[in-house]
C-alpha positions as CSV (number, residue, x, y, z in Angstrom):
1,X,35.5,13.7,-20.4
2,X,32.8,11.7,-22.0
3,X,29.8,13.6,-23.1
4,X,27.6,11.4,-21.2
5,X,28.9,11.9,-18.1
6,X,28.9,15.8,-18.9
7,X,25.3,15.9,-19.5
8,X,24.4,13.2,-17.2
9,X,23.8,16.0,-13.6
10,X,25.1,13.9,-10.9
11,X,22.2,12.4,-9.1
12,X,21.9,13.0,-4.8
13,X,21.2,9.5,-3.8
14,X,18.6,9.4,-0.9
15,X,20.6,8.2,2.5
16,X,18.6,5.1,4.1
17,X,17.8,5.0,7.9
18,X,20.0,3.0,9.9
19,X,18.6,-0.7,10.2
20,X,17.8,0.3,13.8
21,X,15.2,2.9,13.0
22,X,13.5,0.9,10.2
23,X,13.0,-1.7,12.5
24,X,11.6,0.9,14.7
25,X,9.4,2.2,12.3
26,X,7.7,-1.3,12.0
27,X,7.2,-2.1,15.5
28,X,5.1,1.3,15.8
29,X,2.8,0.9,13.0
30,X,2.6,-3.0,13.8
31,X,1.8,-1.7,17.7
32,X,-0.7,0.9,16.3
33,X,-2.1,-1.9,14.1
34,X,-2.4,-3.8,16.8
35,X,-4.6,-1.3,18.9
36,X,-6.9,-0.6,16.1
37,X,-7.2,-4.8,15.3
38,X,-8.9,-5.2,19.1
39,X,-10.8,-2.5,18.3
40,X,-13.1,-4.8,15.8
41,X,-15.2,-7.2,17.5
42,X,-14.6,-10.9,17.6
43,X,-17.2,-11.9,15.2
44,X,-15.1,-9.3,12.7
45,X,-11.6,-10.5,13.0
46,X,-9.2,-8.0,10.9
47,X,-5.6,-9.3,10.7
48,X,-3.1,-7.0,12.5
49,X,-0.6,-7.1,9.5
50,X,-3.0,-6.2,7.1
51,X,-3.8,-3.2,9.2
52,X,-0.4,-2.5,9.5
53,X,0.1,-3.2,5.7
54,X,-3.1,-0.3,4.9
55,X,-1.1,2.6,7.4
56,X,2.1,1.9,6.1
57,X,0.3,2.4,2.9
58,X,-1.2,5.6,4.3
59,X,2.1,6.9,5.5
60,X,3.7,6.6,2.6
61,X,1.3,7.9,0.4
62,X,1.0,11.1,2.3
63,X,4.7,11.4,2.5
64,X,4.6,10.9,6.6
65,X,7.4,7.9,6.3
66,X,9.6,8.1,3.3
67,X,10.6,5.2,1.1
68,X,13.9,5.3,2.0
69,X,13.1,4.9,5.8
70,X,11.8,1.5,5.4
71,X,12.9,0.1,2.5
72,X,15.8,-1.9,3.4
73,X,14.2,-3.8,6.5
74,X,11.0,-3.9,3.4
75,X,13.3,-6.1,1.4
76,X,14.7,-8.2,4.2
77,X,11.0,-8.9,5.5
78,X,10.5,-10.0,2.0
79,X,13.3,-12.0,1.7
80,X,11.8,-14.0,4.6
81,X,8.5,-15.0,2.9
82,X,9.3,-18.4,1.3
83,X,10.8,-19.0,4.9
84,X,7.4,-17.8,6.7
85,X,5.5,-20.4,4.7
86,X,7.1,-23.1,5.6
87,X,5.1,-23.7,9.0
88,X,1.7,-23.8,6.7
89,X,3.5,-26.3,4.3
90,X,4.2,-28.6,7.2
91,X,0.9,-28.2,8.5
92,X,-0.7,-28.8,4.6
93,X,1.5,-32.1,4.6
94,X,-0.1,-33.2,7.8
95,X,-3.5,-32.4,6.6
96,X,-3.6,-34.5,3.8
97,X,-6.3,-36.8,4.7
98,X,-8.3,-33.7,5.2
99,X,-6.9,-32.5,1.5
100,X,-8.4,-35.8,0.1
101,X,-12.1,-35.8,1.4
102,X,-12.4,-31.8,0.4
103,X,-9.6,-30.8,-1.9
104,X,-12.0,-30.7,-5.3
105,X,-14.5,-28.2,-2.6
106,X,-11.6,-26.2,-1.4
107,X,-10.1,-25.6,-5.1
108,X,-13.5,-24.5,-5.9
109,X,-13.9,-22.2,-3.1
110,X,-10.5,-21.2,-4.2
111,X,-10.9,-20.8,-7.7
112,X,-14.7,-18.9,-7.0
113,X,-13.0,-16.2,-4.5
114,X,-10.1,-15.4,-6.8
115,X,-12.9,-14.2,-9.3
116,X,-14.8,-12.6,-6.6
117,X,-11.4,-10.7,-5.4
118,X,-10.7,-9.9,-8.5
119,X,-13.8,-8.2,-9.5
120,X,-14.3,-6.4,-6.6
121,X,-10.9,-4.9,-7.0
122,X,-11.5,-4.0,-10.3
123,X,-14.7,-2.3,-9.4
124,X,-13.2,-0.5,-6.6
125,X,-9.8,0.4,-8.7
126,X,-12.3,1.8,-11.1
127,X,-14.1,4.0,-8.2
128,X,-11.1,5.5,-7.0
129,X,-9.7,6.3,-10.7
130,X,-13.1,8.1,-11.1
131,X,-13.0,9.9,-8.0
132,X,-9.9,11.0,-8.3
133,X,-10.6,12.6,-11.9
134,X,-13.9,14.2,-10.4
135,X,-11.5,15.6,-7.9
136,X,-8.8,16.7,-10.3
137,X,-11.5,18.3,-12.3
138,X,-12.8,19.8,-9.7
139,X,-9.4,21.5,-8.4
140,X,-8.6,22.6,-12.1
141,X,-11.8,24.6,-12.5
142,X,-11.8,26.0,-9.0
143,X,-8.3,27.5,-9.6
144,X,-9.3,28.4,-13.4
145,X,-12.2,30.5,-11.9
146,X,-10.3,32.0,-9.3
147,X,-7.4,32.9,-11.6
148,X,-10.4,34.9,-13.3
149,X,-11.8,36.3,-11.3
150,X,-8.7,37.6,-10.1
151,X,-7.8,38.9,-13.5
152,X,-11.1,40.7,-13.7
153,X,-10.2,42.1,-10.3
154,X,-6.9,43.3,-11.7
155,X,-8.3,44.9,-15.0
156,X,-11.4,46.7,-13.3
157,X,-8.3,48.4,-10.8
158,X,-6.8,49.9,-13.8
């Protein structure tokens, strides 16, 4: 035997959900999504997908739906975006007199919200980094102090 493959412990590769249940897994967070969109009011329009995009985000992150429960129907949906966009580039084509009165304004609005989105992500990145050092910090101390107290508890018994 190869001394690779001797120190090399084999690896337990995570099963994947059947298709079915992925599938399954989508419609209910899309459904959910769906309730909480109509919940906005109609001068406030939140897309349904990118509610469903922020709890899928949620569930994962607190370890509700695991990766492997949704990863290969993740990957086909992906594999369907070029194919998604072609409706908006046949509508784009048809829209080109439109594109030559206002294209220079639109690439401008274009060009000015990147920046915008960009910055504001940045800034809220930045928040969330900060808060969760404040909260790490926090956690480390409170144990640090209770572990001492504890010992001082221990030492005063004896």
């Amino acid at each position: 035997m190869d001394k690779k493959e001797k120190q090399a412990p084999a690896k337990e590769e995570k099963k994947a959900a059947p298709i079915l249940v992925q599938m399954g897994i989508f419609a209910a967070i899309l459904f959910v999504s769906q309730l909480i969109s109509d919940l906005f009011p109609a001068s406030f329009v939140v897309p349904t997908p990118l509610i469903g995009m922020v709890l899928l985000y949620i569930l994962l992150a607190a370890h509700i739906v695991k990766l492997e429960q949704v990863e290969k129907f993740g990957d086909f949906m992906i594999s369907l975006i070029a194919f998604l966009f072609v409706p908006s580039g046949v509508q784009l084509c048809g829209s080109l007199g439109l594109m030559k009165r206002e294209g220079l304004q639109d690439i401008c609005v274009i060009i000015i919200s990147t920046i915008i989105l960009l910055v504001v992500i940045a800034y809220v990145g930045n928040f969330f980094v900060k808060l969760h050092e404040r909260l790490a910090h926090k956690q480390s101390n409170t144990a640090s102090s209770s572990n001492e107290s504890h010992a001082g508890t221990q030492h005063m018994a004896h």
